[in-house]
C-alpha positions as CSV (number, residue, x, y, z in Angstrom):
1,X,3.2,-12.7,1.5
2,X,5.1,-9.9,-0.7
3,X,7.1,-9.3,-4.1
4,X,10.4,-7.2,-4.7
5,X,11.2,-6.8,-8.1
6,X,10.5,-7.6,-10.8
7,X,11.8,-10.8,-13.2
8,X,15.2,-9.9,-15.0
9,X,16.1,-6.4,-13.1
10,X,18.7,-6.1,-10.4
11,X,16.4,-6.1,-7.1
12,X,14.4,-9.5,-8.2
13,X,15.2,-10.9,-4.7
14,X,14.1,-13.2,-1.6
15,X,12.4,-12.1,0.4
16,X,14.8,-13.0,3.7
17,X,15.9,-9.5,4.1
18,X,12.1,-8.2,4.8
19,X,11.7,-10.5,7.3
20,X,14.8,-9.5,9.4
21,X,13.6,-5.7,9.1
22,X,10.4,-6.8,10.1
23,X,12.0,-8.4,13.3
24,X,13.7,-5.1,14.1
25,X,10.5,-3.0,13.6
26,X,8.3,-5.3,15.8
27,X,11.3,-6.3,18.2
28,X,10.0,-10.5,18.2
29,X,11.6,-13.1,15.8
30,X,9.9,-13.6,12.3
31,X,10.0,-16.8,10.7
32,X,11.0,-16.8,7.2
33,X,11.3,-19.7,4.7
34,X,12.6,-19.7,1.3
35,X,9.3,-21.0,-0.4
36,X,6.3,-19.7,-1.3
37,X,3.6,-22.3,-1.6
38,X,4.7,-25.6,-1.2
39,X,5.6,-28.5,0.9
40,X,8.2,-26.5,3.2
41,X,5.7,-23.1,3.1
42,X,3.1,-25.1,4.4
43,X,4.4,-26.9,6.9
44,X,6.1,-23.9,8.4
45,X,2.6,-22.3,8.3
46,X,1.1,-25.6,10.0
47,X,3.7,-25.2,12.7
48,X,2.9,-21.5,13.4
49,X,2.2,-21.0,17.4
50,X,-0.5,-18.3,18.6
51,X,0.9,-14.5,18.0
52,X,4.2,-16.1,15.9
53,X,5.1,-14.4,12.2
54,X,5.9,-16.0,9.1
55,X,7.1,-13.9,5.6
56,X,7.5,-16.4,3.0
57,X,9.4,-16.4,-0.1
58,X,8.5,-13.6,-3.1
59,X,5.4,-14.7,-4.7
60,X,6.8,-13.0,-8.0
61,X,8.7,-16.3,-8.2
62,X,5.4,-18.0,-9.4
63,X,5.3,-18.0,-12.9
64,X,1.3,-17.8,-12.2
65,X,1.3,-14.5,-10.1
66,X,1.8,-12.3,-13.1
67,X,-0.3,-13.6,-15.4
68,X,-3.7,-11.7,-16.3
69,X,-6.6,-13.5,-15.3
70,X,-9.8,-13.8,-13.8
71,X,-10.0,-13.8,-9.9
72,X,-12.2,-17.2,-10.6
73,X,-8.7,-18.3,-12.7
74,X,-6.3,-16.8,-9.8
75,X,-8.4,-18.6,-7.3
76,X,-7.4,-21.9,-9.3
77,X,-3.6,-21.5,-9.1
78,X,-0.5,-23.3,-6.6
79,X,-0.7,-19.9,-4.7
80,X,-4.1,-19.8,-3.6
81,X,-4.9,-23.5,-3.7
82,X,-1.6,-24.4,-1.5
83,X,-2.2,-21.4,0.9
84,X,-5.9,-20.9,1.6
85,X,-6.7,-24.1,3.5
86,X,-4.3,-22.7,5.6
87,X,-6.3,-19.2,6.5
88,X,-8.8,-17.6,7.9
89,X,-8.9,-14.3,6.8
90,X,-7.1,-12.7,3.4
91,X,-5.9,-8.8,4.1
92,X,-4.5,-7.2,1.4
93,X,-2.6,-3.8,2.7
94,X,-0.7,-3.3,-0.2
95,X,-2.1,-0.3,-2.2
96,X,0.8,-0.2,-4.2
97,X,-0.1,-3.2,-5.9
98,X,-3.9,-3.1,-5.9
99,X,-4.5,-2.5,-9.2
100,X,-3.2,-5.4,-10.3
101,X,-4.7,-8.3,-11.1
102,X,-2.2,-10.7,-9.8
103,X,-2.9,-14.1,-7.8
104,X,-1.6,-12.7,-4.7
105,X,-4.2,-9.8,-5.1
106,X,-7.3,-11.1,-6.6
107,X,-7.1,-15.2,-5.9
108,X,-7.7,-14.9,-2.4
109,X,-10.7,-12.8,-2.1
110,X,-12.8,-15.7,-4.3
111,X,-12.4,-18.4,-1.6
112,X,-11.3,-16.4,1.5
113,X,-13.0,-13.6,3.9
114,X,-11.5,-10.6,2.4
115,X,-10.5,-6.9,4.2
116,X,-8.1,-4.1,3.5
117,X,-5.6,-3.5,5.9
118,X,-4.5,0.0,8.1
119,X,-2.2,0.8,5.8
120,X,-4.5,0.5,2.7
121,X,-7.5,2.9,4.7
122,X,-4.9,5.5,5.4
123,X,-4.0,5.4,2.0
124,X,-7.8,5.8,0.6
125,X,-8.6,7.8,3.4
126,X,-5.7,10.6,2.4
127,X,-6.1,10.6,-1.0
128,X,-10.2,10.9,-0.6
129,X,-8.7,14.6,0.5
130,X,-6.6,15.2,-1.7
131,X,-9.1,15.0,-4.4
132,X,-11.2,17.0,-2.5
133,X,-8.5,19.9,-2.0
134,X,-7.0,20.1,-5.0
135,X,-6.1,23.4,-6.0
136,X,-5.4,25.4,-9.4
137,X,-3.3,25.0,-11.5
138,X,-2.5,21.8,-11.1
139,X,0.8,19.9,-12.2
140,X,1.1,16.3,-13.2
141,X,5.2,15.9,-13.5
142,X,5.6,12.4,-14.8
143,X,9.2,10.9,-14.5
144,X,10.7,7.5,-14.0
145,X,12.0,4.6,-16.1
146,X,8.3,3.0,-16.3
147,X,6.9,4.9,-18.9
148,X,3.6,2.4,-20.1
149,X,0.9,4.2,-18.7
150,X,2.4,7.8,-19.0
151,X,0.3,8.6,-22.6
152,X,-3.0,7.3,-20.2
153,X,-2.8,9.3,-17.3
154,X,-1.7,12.3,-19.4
155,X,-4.4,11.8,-22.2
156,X,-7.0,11.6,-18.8
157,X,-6.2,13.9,-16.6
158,X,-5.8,16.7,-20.1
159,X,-9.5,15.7,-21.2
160,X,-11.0,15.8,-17.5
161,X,-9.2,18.9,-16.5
162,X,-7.8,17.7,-13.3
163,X,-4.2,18.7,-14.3
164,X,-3.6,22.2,-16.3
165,X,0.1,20.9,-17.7
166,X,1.7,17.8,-18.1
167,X,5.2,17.9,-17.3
168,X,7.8,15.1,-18.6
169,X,10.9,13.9,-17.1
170,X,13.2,10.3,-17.1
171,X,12.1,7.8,-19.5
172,X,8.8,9.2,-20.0
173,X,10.2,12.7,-20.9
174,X,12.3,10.7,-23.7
175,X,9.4,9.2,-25.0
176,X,7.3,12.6,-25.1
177,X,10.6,14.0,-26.8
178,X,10.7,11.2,-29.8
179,X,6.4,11.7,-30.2
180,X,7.6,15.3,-31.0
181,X,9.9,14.3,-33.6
182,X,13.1,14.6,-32.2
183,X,15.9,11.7,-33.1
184,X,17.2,11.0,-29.7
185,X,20.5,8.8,-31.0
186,X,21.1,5.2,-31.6
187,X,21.4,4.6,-28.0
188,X,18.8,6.0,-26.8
189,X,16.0,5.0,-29.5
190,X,17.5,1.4,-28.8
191,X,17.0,1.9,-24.8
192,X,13.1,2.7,-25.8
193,X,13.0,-0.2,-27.9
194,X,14.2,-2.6,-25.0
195,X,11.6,-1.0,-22.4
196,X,9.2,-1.4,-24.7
197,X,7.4,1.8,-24.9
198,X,8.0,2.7,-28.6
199,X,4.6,1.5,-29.5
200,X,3.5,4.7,-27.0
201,X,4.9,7.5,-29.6
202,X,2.0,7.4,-31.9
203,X,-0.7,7.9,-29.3
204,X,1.4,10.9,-27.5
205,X,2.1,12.4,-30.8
206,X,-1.9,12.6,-30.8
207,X,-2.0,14.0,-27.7
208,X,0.5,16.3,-28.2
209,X,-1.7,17.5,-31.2
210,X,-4.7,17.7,-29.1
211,X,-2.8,19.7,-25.9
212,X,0.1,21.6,-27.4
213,X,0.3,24.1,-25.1
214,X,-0.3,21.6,-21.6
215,X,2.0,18.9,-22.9
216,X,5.6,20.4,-21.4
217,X,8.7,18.3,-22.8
218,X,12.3,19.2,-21.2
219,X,14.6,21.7,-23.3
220,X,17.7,20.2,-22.8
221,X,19.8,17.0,-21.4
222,X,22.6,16.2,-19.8
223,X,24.5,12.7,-20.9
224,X,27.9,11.5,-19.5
225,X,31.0,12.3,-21.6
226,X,33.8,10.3,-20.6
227,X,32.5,10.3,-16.9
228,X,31.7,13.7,-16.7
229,X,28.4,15.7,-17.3
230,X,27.3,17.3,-20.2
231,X,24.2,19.5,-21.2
232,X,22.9,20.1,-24.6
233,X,19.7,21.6,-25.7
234,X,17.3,19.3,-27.7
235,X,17.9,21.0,-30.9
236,X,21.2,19.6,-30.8
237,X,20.3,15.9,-30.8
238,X,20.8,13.3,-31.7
239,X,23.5,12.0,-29.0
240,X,25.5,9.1,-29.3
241,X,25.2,8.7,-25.3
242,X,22.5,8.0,-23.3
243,X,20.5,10.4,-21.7
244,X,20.4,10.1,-18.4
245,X,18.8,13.8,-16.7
246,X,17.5,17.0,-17.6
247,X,19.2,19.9,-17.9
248,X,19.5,23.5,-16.4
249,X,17.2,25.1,-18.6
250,X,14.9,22.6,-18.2
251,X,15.1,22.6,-14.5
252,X,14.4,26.4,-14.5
253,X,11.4,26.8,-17.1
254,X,9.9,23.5,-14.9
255,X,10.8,25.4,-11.3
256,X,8.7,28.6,-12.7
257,X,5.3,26.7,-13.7
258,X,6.2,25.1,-10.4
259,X,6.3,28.4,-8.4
260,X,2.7,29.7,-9.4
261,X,1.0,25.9,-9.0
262,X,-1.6,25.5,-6.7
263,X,-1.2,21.5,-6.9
264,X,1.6,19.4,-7.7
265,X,1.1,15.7,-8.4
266,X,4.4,13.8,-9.2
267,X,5.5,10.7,-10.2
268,X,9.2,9.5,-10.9
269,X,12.7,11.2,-11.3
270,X,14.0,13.5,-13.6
271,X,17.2,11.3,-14.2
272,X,19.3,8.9,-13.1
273,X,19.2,10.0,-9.3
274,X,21.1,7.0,-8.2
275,X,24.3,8.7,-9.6
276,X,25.7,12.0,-8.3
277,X,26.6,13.1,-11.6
278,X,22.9,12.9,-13.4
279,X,20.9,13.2,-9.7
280,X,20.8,17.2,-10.6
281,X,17.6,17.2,-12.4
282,X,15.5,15.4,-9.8
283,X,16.8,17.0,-6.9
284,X,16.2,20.5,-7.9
285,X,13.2,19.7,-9.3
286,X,12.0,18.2,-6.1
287,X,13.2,20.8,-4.0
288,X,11.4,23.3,-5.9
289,X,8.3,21.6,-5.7
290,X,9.0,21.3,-1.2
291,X,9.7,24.8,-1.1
292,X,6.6,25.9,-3.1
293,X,3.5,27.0,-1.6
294,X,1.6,24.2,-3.7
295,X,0.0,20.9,-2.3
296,X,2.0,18.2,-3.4
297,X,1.5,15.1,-4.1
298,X,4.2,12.6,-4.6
299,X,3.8,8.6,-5.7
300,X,5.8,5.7,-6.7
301,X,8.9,4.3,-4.5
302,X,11.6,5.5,-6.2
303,X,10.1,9.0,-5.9
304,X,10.1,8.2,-2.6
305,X,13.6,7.0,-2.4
306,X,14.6,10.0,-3.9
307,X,12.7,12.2,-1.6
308,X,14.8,10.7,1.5
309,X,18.0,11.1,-0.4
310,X,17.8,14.4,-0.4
311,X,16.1,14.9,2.7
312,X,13.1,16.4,1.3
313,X,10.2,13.9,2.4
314,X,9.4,16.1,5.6
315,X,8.2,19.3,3.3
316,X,6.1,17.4,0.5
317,X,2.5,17.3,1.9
318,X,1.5,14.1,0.9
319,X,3.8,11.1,0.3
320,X,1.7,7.9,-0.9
321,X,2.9,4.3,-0.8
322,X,1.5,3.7,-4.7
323,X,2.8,4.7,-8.2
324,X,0.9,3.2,-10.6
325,X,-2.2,2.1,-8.2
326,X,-2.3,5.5,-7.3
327,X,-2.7,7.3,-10.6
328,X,-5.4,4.6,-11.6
329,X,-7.1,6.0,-9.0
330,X,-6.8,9.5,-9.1
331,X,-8.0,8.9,-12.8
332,X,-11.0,7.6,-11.2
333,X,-10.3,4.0,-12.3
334,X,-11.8,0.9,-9.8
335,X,-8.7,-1.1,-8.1
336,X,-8.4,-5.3,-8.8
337,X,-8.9,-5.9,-4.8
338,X,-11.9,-7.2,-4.3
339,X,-11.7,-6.8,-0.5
340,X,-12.6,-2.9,-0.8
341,X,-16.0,-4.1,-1.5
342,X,-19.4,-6.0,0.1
343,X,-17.6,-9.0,2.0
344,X,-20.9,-11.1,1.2
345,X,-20.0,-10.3,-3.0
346,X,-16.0,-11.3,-2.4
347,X,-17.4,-14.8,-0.7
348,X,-19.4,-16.1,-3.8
């Protein structure tokens, strides 16, 4: 079982094109059938010979898998009822998603024997010394279009002292840019609106209160004038186009806090990276982080995407599967899975 996407955005998929790259990686057929948990799913589990592979359907489909509930609940729902007859044994190795507390993640453990995979120790394993080697200062660069935990991980790792700056980027460095009172433009204020993050300014305009000199917001932007890009410093807005990078400036005041960090944790682009035109901020900014003597840390898939883009995954020194599991646990926060605990206590 796995998800892609999310409902409503572009890469909400099947699942059919996971299986055929599983069949080139392993180099034996994989099964795949376009359902998830009922008759069809079922009977092509039922038919399943010794050593043969199955990916069903994406379990996002479910209207049931995103809802938050209890394991006790999740254990109650199509998924797990249809499916665990069927099993022996539940591994979850998707760190990524294991602090969620979806039916895929938690349902099982209640009624099934319950490990973490290879994938999920490595993960653990790596960032258990990570922890343990972090060195001063330390950088948190926050980036991305998913801006709804931003304000907690900042707010936490401010308080605790694990990071010595907080450094914005993407969606998150627009909402950081509005907390400090800036008027971003029609379009963009209505952008924050539809992602729903707006309800974040109050709490980061606290924080910013609390940590004025750690909170670091960008110093300019670049938007797309009649194709082409523009920058403008922030005392110039508002914009009637969308923001969709950081700028030059902003590129060179984050590269120099860059240069003398001991640590670099970061999390999401800088920009739209996807387009040539607005890919400037997150490139540079990445490649000043793999050419600086820092340990770096780098999360979340489309960091990762962007990483390989611009060839630059070889020279960060720690690339983790996980975004937003993996700042929940550097903030020292426990993960949904159950099956990271006593075996005997995921059985009852």
């Amino acid at each position: 079982m796995a998800h892609q996407g999310r409902k409503g955005e572009p890469d909400f998929i099947p699942m059919k094109q996971h299986a055929d790259l599983l069949a080139n990686i392993l180099g034996r057929p994989v099964k795949y059938v376009d359902d998830v948990c009922g008759k069809r799913a079922k009977e092509a589990v039922r038919s399943l010979k010794s050593g043969e592979v199955l990916v069903l359907d994406n379990v996002r489909f479910l209207p049931s898998e995103t809802k938050e509930m209890q394991p006790a609940d999740h254990a109650k729902t199509e998924l797990v009822r249809g499916l665990a007859p069927l099993a022996d044994l539940f591994v979850l190795d998707a760190f990524a998603s294991a602090h969620r507390a979806h039916s895929s993640v938690i349902g099982f453990t209640v009624v099934l024997p319950s490990v973490a995979g290879r994938v999920m120790q490595r993960e653990l394993t790596s960032l258990g010394r990570v922890l343990e080697m972090s060195r001063k200062p330390c950088l948190f660069i926050l980036g991305g279009s998913k801006a709804d935990d931003s304000l907690e991980i900042s707010r936490y790792v401010l308080k605790n002292g694990i990071a010595d700056r907080v450094l914005t980027g993407g969606l998150v460095g627009q909402v950081f840019l509005a907390a400090k009172g800036y008027d971003l433009g029609q379009p963009n204020m209505a952008f924050l609106e539809t992602k729903g993050v707006t309800g974040l300014i109050p709490g980061v305009r606290e924080l910013i209160h609390d940590y004025p000199r750690r909170v670091v917001f960008p110093e300019d932007v670049a938007v797309k004038v009649h194709g082409k890009r523009e920058e403008l410093p922030v005392d110039r807005l508002p914009t009637e186009y969308k923001i969709e990078d950081i700028g030059e400036r902003t590129i060179e005041s984050y590269g120099r806090l860059i240069g003398d960090a001991g640590s670099v944790v970061f999390s999401g682009p800088m920009g739209v990276y996807e387009d040539r035109e607005m890919a400037t901020g997150t490139k540079k900014v990445f490649e000043k982080i793999s050419n600086s003597k820092a340990f770096s840390l780098a999360g979340g898939g489309h960091t990762i995407s962007a990483l390989e883009e611009f060839g630059l995954s070889g020279r960060v020194s720690y690339i983790s599967t996980a975004g937003g599991a993996l700042t929940e646990y550097l903030m020292g926060k426990k993960l949904r899975c159950r099956c990271l605990g006593d075996s005997r206590d995921n059985q009852k």
